[in-house]
C-alpha positions as CSV (number, residue, x, y, z in Angstrom):
1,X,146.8,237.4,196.4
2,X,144.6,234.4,196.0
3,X,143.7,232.7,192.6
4,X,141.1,230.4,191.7
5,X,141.8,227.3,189.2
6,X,139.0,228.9,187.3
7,X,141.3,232.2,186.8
8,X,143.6,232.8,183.7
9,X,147.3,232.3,183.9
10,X,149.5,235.8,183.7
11,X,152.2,236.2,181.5
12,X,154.3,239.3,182.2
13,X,157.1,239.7,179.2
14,X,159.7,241.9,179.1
15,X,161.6,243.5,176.1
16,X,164.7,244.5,175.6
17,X,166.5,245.5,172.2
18,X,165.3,245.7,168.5
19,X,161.9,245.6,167.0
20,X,162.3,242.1,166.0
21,X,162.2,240.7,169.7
22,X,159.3,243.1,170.1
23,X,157.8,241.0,167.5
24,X,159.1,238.2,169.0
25,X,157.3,239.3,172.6
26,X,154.3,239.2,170.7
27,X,154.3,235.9,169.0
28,X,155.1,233.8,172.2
29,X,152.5,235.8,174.1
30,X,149.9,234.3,171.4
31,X,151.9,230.4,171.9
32,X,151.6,230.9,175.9
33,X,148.0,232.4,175.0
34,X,146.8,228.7,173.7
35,X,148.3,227.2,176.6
36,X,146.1,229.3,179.0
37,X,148.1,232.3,179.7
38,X,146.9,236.1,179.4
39,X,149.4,239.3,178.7
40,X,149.3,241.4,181.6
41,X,151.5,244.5,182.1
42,X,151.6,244.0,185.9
43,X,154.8,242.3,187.0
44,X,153.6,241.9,190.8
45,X,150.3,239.9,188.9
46,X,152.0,237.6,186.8
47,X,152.7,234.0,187.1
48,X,155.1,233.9,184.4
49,X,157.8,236.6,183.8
50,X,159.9,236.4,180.7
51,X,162.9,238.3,180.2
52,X,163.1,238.8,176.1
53,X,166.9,239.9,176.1
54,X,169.3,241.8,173.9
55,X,173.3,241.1,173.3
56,X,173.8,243.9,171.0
57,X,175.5,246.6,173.9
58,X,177.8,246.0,176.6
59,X,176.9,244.8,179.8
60,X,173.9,243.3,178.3
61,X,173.5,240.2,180.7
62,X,174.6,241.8,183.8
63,X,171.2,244.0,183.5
64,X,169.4,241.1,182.9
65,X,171.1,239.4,186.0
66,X,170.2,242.9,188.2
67,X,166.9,242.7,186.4
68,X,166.7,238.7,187.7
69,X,167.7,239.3,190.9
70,X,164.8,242.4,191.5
71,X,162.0,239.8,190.1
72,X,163.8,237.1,192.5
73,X,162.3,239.0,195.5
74,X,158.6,238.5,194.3
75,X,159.4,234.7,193.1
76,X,160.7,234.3,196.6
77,X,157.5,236.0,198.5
78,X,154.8,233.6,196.8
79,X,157.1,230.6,197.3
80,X,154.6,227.8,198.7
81,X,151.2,230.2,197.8
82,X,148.7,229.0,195.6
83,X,150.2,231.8,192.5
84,X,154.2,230.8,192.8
85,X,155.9,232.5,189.8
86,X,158.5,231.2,187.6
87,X,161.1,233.2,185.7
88,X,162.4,232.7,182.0
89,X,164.9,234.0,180.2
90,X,164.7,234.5,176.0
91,X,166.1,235.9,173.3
92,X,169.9,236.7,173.0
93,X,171.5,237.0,176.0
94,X,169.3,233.4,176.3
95,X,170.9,232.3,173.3
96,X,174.6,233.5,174.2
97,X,174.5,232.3,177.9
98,X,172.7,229.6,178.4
99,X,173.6,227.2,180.7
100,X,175.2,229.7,182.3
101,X,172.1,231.8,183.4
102,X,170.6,228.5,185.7
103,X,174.3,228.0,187.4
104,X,174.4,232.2,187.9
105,X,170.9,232.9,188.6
106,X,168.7,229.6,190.4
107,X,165.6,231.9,190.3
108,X,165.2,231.3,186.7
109,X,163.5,228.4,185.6
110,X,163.9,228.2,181.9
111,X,166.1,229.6,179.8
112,X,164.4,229.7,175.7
113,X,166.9,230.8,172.6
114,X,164.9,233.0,170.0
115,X,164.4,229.5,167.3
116,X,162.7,227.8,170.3
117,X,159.4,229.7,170.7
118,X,157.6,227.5,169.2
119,X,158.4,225.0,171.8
120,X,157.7,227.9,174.3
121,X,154.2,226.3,176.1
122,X,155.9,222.8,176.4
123,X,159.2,223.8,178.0
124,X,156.9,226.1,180.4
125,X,155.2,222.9,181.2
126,X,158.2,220.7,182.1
127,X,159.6,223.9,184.1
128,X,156.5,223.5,186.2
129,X,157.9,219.8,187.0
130,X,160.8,221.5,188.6
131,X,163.4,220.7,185.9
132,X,165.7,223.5,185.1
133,X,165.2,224.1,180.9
134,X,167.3,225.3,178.9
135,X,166.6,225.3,174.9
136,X,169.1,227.1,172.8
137,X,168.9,224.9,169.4
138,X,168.6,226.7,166.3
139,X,165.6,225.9,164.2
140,X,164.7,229.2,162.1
141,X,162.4,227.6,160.1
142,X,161.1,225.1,161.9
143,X,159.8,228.2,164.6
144,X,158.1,230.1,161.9
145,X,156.2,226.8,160.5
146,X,154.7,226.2,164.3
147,X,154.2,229.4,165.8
148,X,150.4,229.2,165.8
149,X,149.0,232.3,163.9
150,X,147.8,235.1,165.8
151,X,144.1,235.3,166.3
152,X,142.1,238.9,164.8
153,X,142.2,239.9,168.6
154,X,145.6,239.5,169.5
155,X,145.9,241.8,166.3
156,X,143.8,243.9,166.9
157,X,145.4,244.7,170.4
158,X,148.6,245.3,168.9
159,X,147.2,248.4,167.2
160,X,147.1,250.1,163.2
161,X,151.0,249.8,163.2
162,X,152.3,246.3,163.8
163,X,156.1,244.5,162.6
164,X,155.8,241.2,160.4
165,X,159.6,239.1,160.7
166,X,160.4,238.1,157.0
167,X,163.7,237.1,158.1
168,X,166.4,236.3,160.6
169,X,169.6,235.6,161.5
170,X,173.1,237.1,159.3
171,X,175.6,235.9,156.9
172,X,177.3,239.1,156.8
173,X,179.6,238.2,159.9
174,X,180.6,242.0,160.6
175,X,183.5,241.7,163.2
176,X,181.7,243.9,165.5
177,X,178.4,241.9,165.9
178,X,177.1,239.1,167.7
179,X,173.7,238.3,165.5
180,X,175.2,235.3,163.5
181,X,175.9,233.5,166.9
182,X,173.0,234.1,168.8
183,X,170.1,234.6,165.9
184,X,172.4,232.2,163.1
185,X,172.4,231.8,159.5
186,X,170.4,233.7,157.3
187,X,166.6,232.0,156.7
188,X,164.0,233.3,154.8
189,X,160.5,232.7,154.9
190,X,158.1,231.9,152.0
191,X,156.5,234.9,150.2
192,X,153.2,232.4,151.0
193,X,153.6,232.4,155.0
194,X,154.1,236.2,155.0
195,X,151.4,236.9,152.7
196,X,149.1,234.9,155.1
197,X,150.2,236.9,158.0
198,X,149.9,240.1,156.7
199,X,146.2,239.6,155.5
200,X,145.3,238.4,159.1
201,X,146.7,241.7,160.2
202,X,144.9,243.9,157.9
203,X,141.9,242.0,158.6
204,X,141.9,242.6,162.2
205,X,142.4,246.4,161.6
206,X,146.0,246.7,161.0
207,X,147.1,249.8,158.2
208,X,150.9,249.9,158.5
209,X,153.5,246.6,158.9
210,X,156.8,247.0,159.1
211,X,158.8,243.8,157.4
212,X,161.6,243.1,159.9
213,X,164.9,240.9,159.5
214,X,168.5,241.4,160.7
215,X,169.6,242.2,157.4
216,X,165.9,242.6,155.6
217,X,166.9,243.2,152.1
218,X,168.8,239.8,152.1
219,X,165.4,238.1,152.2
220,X,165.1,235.6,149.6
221,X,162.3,233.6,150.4
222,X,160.1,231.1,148.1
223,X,157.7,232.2,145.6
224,X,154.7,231.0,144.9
225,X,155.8,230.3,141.1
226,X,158.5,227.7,142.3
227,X,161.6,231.0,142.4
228,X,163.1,232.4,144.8
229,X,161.9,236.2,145.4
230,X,163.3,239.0,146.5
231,X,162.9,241.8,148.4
232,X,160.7,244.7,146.3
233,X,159.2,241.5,144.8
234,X,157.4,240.7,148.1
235,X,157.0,244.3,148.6
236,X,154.4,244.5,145.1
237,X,153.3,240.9,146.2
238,X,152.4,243.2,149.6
239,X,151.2,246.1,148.1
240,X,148.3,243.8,146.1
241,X,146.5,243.2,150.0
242,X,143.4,245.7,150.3
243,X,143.5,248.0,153.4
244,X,147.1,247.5,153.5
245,X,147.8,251.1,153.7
246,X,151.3,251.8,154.5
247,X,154.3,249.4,154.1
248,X,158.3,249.8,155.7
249,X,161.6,247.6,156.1
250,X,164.0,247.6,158.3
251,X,166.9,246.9,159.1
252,X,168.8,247.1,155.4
253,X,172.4,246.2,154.1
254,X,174.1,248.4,151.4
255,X,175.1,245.4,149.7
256,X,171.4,244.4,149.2
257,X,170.1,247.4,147.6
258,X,169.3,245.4,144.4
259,X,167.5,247.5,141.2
260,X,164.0,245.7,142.4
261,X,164.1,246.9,145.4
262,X,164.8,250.8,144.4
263,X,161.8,250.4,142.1
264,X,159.2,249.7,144.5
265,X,160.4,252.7,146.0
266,X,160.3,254.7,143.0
267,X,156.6,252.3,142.3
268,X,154.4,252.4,144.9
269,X,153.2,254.7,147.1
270,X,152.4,252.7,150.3
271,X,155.9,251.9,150.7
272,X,157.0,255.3,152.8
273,X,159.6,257.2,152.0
274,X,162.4,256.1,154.5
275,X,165.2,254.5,154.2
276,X,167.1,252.8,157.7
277,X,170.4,251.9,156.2
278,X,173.2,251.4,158.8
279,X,177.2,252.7,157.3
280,X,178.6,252.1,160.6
281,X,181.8,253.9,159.5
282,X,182.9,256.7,157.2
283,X,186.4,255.1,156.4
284,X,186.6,252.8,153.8
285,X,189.9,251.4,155.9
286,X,187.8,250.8,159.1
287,X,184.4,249.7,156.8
288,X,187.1,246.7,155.6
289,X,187.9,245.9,159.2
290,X,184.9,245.6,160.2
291,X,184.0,243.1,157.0
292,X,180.7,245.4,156.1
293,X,181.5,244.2,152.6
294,X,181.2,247.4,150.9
295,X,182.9,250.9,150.6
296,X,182.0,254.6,151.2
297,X,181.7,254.6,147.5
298,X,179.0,252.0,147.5
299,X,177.2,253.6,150.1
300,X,176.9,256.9,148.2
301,X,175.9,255.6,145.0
302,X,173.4,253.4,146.8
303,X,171.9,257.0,148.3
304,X,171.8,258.8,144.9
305,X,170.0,256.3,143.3
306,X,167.5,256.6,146.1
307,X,167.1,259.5,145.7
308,X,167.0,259.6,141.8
309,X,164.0,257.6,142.2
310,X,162.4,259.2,145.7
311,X,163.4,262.4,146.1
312,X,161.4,263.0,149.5
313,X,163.2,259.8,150.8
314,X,164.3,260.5,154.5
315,X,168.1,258.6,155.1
316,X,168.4,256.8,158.4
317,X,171.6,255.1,159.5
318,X,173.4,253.5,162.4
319,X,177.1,254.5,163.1
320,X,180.0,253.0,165.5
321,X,182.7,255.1,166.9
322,X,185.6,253.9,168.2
323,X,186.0,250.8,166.6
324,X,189.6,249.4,167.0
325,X,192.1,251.0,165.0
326,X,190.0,254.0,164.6
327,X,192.2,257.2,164.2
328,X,191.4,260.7,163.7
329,X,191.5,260.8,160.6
330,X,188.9,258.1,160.8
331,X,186.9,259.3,162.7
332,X,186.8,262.8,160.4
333,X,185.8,260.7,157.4
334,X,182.5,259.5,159.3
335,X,181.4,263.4,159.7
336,X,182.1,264.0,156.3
337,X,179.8,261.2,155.1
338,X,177.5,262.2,157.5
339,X,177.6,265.8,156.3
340,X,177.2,264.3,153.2
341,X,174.3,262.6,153.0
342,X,172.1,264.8,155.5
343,X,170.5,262.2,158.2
344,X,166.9,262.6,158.9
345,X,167.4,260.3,161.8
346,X,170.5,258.1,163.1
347,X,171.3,255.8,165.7
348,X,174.9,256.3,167.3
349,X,177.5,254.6,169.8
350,X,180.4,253.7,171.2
351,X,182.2,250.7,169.9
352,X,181.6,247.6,172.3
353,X,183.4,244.6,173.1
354,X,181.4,241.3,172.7
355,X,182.8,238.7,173.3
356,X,183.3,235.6,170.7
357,X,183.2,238.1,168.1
358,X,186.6,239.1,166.0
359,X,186.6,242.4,167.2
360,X,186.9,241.5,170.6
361,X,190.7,239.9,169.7
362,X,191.7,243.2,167.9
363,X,194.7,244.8,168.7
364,X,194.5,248.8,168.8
365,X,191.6,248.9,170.8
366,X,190.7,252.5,171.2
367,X,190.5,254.5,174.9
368,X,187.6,255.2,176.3
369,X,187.4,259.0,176.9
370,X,188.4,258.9,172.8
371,X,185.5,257.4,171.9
372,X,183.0,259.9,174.1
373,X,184.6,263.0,172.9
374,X,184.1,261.1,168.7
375,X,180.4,260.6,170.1
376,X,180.1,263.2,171.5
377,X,180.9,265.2,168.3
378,X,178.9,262.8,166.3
379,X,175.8,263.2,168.1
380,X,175.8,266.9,168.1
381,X,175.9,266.8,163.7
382,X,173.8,264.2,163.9
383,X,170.9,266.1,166.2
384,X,171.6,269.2,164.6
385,X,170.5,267.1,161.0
386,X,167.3,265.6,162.8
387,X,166.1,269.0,164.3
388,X,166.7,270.6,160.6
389,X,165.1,267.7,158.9
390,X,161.9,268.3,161.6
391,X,161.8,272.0,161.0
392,X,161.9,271.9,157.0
393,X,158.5,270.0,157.9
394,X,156.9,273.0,159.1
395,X,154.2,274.4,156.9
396,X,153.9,271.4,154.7
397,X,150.7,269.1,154.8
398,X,151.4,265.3,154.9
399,X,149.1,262.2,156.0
400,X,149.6,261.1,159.0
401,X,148.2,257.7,160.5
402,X,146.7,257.9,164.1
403,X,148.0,255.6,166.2
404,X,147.4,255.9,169.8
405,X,146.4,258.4,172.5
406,X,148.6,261.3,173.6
407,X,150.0,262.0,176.7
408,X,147.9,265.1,177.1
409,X,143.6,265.1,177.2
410,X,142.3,265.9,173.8
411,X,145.9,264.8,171.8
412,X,146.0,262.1,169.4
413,X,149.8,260.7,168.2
414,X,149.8,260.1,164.7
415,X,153.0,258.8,162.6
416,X,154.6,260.6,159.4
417,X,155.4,258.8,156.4
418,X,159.1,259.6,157.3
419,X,158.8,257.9,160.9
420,X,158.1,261.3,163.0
421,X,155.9,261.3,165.8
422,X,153.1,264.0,164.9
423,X,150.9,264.9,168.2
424,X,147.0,266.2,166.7
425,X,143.9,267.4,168.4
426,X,142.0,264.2,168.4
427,X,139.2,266.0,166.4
428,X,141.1,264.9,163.5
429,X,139.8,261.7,163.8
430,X,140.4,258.4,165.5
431,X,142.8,255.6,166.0
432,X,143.2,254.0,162.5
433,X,142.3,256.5,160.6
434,X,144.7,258.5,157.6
435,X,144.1,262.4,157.8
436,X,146.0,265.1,156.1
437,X,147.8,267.2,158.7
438,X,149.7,271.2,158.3
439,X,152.5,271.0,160.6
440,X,152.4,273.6,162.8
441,X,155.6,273.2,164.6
442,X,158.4,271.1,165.3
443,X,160.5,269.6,168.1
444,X,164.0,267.5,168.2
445,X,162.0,264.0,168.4
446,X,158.3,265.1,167.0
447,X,156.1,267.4,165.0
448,X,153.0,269.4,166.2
449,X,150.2,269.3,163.8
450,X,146.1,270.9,163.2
């Protein structure tokens, strides 16, 4: 495949994980983007292939090794060609490895922690010299001040629906989790920067954003009246942008579930009626062992006032099973919580070793075929809540927001205000556009709408 000078640089990136490295993916495709280099969703066409990595499950970094060693076979067929391609490695498993990744895998040529991206076009640069980089320094801040901003195109590429980081990193220190060590301490950004951002968005065509942070509701960014905000602060700060349609958070702690917060819910009506708020556990005994900082308790009273205030709210959570020390008992406290508060949605697994975290050193450590019969059990209440909390929606009318083709001719996929996946004749209207929809039928993962 031959190449003029005169041709654009490809950039083929890879993600793995949570929303926030999707965002992530996007913002260093806009850096590289400066420096010459177009997105392309070709891996065979690209000069650059970045690997945007997650350390959340097990065996994380041996599927990004397998997933090197693939990509290593193209790398190693336009060795000496006019196109050779060079190989980077970001985000977590980046940030957790390092060094490790160039002495394990010599096809990769830079290795970029998630606070580096701003440094992204440079450290591509000095790859190109044949030095082996590796960045893993933590500047939070210092990232979000130099990331360029995205131009109205790259924006407007990125569809009606797009995420908007707020915050990163965790002070929380759950034994289970590796997110203080590889994303680090808690940083906020100023109410000013994400204003900014989210009015280039909704300029470029963007109805929906989705404020992301490891533990969202922590945010406590600057104001522009010299305080420090909070969370449903920005959120009516947000709410003020015209054209700015539709507004969500995720992912929440209970702990930060402060008064302003629930009244923005109960206040304004862009701000959808979900909630993602991960328990983890059921037992107040396990919920202390893991350090979550709260109780069952907590989370309950957290719920009801919720839903005092937004009684169409839709609960989301994320649960562990299995974590050390985990007994029967337990384990049965989880599925009454879950019975409890009625899921419309939920996010389950078995409990993980990573390593460096303090879980990893516990003793009881619970057997395998334990934890997929808990899951198994788990996932089966769980499902049965989703596919309940789908077909209550049949009948009803609700706006949805269009937001890309279907899979079929003639289909449009919309989004509910509680998350779902609504598939339309695309007579309804167009990408971008709000139309009230009667659900016609439901499915485990969607809804059917005329």
């Amino acid at each position: 495949m031959s190449k003029t000078s005169a041709d654009p640089k490809k950039v083929f990136v890879k993600t793995y994980g949570c929303q926030m490295n999707v965002y992530d993916s996007t913002r260093m495709q806009d850096a590289l983007e400066l420096d010459g280099y177009e997105p392309t969703d070709s891996l065979e066409d690209a000069d650059l292939v970045l690997l945007n990595t997650c350390h959340i499950r097990e065996k994380a970094a041996e599927k990004v090794y397998s997933e090197i060693g693939r990509i290593r076979k193209l790398k190693d067929a336009r060795a000496g060609s006019d196109r050779p391609m060079m190989i980077g490695v970001t985000g977590c498993v980046a940030q957790a490895e390092g060094e490790e990744i160039v002495s394990r895998a010599p096809a990769v040529d830079l290795v970029v922690g998630p606070q580096s991206y701003h440094h992204l076009p440079a450290l591509v640069q000095q790859a190109k010299t044949g030095n082996r980089v590796v960045e893993t320094n933590f500047e939070i801040d210092e990232k979000f001040k130099q990331l360029p901003a995205a131009t109205a195109k790259q924006h407007r590429d990125r569809g009606v629906a797009a995420f908007l980081t707020v915050q990163e990193g965790c002070d929380k220190f759950c034994t289970f989790c590796v997110v203080p060590y590889t994303r680090g301490a808690e940083v906020s950004r100023s109410v000013k920067q994400i204003v900014e951002e989210a009015k280039g968005m909704v300029a470029a065509g963007v109805r929906e954003i989705t404020l992301l942070g490891q533990n969202v509701n922590a945010w406590h960014g600057a104001g522009p009246d010299g305080r420090e905000w909070r969370l449903g602060e920005l959120i009516f700060e947000l709410a003020e942008i015209g054209g700015l349609d539709r507004l969500r958070y995720t992912t929440s702690h209970p702990v930060d579930m402060d008064e302003g917060l629930i009244a923005a819910h109960r206040d304004l009506d862009c701000l959808m009626p979900y909630l993602h708020l991960p328990v983890q556990a059921g037992s107040d005994r396990i919920l202390k062992a893991m350090n979550r900082h709260h109780s069952v308790a907590d989370y309950f009273n957290v719920i009801e006032r919720m839903r005092e205030v937004r009684a169409d709210i839709a609960i989301s959570g994320d649960f562990i099973v299995g974590f050390p020390g985990e007994t029967d008992k337990d384990f049965e406290d989880t599925m009454r919580l879950v019975e409890t508060v009625k899921y419309a949605s939920a996010f389950s697994f078995k409990y993980s070793v990573r390593p460096g975290t303090p879980g990893a050193d516990m003793n009881d450590q619970v057997p395998e075929h334990v934890k997929n019969e808990r899951l198994q059990r788990l996932q089966a209440l769980l499902n049965q809540q989703q596919e309940g909390f789908n077909g209550d929606c049949v009948g009803k009318e609700m706006q949805i927001l269009m937001e890309k083709p279907g899979r079929k001719p003639g289909q449009l996929i919309g989004r509910s205000p509680w998350l779902q996946s609504v598939i339309v004749p695309d007579t309804l209207g167009q990408i971008g556009d709000i139309v009230k929809v009667r659900i016609t039928d439901a499915a485990p993962n969607s809804l059917v709408g005329i």
